[in-house]
C-alpha positions as CSV (number, residue, x, y, z in Angstrom):
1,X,115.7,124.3,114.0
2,X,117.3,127.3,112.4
3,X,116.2,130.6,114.3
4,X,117.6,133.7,114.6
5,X,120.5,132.7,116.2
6,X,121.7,131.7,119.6
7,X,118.7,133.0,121.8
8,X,116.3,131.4,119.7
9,X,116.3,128.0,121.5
10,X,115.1,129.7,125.1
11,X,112.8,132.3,123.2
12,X,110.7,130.2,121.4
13,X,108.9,127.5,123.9
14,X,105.8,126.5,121.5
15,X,105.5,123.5,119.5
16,X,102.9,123.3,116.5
17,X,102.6,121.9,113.1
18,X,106.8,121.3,113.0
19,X,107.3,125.0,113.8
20,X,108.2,126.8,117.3
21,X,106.7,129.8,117.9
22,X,107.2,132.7,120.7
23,X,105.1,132.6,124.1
24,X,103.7,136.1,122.4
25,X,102.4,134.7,119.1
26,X,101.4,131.7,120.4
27,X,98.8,132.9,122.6
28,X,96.8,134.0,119.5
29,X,96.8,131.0,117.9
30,X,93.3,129.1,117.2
31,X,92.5,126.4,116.1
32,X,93.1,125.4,112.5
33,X,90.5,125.1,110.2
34,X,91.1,122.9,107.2
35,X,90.3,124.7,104.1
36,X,89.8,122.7,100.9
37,X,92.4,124.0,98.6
38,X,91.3,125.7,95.3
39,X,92.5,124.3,91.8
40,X,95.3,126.9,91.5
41,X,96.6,129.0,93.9
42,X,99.4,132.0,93.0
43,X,101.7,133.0,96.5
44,X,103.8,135.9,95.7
45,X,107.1,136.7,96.7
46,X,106.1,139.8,98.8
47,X,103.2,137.6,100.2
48,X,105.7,135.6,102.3
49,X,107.0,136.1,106.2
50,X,110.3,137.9,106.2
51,X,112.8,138.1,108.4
52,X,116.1,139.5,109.0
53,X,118.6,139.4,111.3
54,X,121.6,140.9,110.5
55,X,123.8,138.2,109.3
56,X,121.0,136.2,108.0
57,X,117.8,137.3,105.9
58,X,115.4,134.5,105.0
59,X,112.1,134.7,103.0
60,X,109.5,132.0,104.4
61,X,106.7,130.2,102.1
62,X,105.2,128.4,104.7
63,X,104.6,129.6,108.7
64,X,108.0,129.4,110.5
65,X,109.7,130.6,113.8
66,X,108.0,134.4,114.2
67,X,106.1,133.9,111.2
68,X,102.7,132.8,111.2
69,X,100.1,132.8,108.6
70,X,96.7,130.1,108.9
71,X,96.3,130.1,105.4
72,X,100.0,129.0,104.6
73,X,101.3,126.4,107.0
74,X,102.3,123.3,104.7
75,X,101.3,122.2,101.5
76,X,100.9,117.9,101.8
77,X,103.8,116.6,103.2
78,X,105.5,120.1,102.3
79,X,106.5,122.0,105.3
80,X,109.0,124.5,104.6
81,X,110.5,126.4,101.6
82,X,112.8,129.1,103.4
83,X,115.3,131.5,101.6
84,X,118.2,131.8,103.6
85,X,120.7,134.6,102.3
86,X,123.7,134.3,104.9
87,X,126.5,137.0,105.7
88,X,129.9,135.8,105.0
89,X,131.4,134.1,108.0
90,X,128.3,134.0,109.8
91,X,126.1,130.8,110.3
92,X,123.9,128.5,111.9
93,X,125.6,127.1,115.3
94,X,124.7,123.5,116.0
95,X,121.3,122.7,116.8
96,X,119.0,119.7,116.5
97,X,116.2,118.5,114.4
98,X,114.1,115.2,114.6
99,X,111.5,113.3,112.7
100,X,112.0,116.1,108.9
101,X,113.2,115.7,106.0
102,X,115.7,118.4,105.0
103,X,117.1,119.6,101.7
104,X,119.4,121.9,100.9
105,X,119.6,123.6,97.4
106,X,122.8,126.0,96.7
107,X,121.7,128.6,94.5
108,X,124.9,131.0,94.7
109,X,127.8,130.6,97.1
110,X,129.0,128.3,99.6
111,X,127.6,126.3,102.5
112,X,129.4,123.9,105.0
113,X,127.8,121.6,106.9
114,X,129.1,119.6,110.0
115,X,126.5,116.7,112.1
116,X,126.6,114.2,115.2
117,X,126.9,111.8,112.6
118,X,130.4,112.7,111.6
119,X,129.6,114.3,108.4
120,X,131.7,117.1,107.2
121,X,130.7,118.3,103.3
122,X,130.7,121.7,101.7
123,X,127.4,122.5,99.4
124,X,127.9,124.4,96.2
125,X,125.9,125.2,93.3
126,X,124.0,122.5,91.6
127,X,124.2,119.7,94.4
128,X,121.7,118.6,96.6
129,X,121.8,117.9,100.1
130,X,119.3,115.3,102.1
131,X,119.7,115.0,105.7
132,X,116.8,112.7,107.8
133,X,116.8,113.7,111.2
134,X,114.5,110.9,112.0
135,X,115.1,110.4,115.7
136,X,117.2,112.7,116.0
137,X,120.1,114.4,114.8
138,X,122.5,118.0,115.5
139,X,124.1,120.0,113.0
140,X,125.5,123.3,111.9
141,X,125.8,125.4,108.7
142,X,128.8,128.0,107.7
143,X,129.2,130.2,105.1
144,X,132.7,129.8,104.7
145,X,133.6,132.9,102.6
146,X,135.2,135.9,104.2
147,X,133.8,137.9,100.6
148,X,130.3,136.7,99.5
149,X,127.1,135.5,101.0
150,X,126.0,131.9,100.3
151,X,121.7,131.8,98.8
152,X,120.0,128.5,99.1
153,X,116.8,127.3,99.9
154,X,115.9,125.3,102.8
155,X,113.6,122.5,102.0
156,X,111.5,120.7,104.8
157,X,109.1,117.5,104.4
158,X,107.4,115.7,106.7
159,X,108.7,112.2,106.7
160,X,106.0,108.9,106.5
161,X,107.7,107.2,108.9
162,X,109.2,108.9,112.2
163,X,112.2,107.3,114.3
164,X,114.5,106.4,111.4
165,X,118.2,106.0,111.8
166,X,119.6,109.6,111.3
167,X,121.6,109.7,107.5
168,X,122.9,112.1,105.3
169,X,123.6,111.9,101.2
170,X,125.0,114.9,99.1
171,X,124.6,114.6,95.0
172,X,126.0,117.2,92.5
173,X,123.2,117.6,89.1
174,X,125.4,119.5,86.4
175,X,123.4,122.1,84.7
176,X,123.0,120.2,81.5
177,X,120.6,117.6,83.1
178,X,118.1,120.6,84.6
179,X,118.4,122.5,80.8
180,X,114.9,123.1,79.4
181,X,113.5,119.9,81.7
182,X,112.4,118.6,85.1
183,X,115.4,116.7,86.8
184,X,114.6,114.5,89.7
185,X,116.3,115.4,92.5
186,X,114.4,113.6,95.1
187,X,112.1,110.4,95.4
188,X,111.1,108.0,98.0
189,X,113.8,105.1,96.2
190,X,116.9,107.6,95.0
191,X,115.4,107.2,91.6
192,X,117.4,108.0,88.5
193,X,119.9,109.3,90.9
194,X,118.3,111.3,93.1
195,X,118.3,111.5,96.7
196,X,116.4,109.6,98.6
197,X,113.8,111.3,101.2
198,X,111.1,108.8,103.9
199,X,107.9,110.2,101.8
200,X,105.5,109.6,98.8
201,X,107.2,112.8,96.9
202,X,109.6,113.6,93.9
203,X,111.6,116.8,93.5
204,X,112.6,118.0,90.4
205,X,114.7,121.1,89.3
206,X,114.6,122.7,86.2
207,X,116.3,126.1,84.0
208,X,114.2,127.9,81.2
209,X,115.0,130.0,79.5
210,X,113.6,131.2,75.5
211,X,111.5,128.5,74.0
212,X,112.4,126.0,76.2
213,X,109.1,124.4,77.5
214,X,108.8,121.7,80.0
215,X,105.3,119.6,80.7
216,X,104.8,117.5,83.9
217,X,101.6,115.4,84.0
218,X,100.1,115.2,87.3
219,X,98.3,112.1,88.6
220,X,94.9,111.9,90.2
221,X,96.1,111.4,93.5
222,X,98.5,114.2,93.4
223,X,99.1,117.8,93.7
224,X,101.7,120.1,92.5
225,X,104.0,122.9,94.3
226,X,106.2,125.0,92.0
227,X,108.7,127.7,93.5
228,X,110.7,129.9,91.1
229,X,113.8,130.5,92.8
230,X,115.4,132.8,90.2
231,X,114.3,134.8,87.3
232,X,110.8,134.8,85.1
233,X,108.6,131.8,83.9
234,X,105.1,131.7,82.7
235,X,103.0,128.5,84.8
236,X,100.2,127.1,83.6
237,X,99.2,130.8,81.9
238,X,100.4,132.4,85.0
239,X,103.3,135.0,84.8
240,X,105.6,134.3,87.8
241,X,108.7,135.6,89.0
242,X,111.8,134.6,91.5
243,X,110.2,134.0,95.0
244,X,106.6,133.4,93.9
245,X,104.7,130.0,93.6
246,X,102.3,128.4,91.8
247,X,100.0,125.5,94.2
248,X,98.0,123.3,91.8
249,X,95.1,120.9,92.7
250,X,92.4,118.7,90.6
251,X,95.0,119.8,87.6
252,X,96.4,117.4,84.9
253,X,99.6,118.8,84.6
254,X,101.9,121.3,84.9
255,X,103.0,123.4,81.8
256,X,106.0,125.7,81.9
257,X,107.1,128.2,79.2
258,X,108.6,131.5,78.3
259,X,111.6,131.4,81.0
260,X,113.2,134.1,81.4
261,X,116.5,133.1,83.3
262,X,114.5,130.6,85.0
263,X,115.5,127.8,87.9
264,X,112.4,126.4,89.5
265,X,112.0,123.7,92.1
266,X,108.3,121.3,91.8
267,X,107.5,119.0,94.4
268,X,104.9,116.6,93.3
269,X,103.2,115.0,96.3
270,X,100.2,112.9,97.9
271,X,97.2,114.4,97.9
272,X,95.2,113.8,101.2
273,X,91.9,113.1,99.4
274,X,93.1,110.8,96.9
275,X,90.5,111.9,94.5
276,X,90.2,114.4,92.1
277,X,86.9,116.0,92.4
């Protein structure tokens, strides 16, 4: 799990809900009440956990490490959305995950990426990176430039089947196939080219920008998570900008106009209920 560096695997000796927290914030935290989610639900940039360490800065969506909010701790199978800005040269040493999902989307820079299952790739712009941990798995991340720092997002999802055979896959989506659509980058069968991920959810990517408009129906049984990761785009009448997210429920679909430099990531997923009320 990525922490704040080397001293985060002794510091932090709680396990909850996929996240480890400090003996200090642990001990003031209840129990969880579920809350049934409202149709449409704006979290803005500002609203997130922050956290920076020097050679790393990383925005969190959802509760993570230090960070810990009740209202915000997954959405579905949706556990993490961090933003990781990393200091050139600096990185994550190896550590180990098990039993998630992971993604990881480049949005400026470089990222290199070594495992225990002899993998050694470097992640740029436009590709997209899947690694299952499933029952277990190490890895580390460099930002290999001595110049620039490396932006990406971290993606977690909770797998629907734990104790997998650890894998990795790597695919590269030019710009022209996320141009004024929804590119699937994700699915539970590598469909249309995506990568594959152990869970009932598809990934797209998409740019905006001018008239470009972009409609994603969403299924009864479903529920949609939009984060803008760069620039402006109006969602479903709702003015967002880079960092915030729009969480839709009991909605038909997903309408996005008016971007403005725009690269956004939705993750259509299960709904719990599997009715639309």
């Amino acid at each position: 799990m990525r922490g704040s560096g080397p001293k985060a695997a002794s510091e932090h000796k709680i396990y909850r809900m996929g996240v480890l927290f400090p003996r200090t914030a642990a001990a003031y935290l209840g129990p969880i009440e579920n809350e049934e989610p409202t149709m449409q639900n704006i979290r803005r940039s500002n609203e997130r956990g922050y956290a920076d360490h020097g050679w790393l800065k990383s925005f969190h969506t959802f509760s993570f490490a230090d960070y810990y909010d009740p209202r915000h701790i997954e959405f579905g199978a949706l556990r993490v959305i961090n933003e990781d800005r990393v200091a050139a040269g600096a990185g994550f040493g190896t550590h180990g995950h098990r039993d998630m999902e992971i993604i990881s989307y480049v949005l400026d820079g470089e990222l290199a990426h070594k495992d225990s299952m002899g993998t050694g790739e470097t992640i740029r712009p436009g590709d997209v990176q899947r690694m299952s941990a499933g029952r277990g798995v190490t890895h580390s991340e460099f930002n290999p430039s001595r110049e620039k720092p490396v932006h990406f997002l971290q993606i977690w999802i909770q797998p629907n089947q734990k104790g997998v055979q650890p894998s990795y896959e790597q695919k590269h989506f030019p710009e022209a196939e996320k141009r004024g659509k929804l590119r699937l980058i994700a699915s539970p069968d590598g469909a249309n080219g995506s990568v594959s991920i152990h869970q009932d959810a598809k990934v797209y990517a998409g740019l905006l920008d001018g008239d470009e408009q972009v409609e994603l129906a969403i299924a009864a049984d479903r529920q949609v998570y939009l984060h803008v990761a760069r620039g402006k785009v109006t969602a479903n009448g709702n003015v967002l900008n880079a960092g915030d997210a729009l969480a839709l429920t009991d909605t038909a679909a997903l309408s996005l106009t008016d971007g403005h430099g725009a690269e956004v990531i939705v993750f259509d997923l299960q709904r719990a209920s599997g009715v639309r009320q």
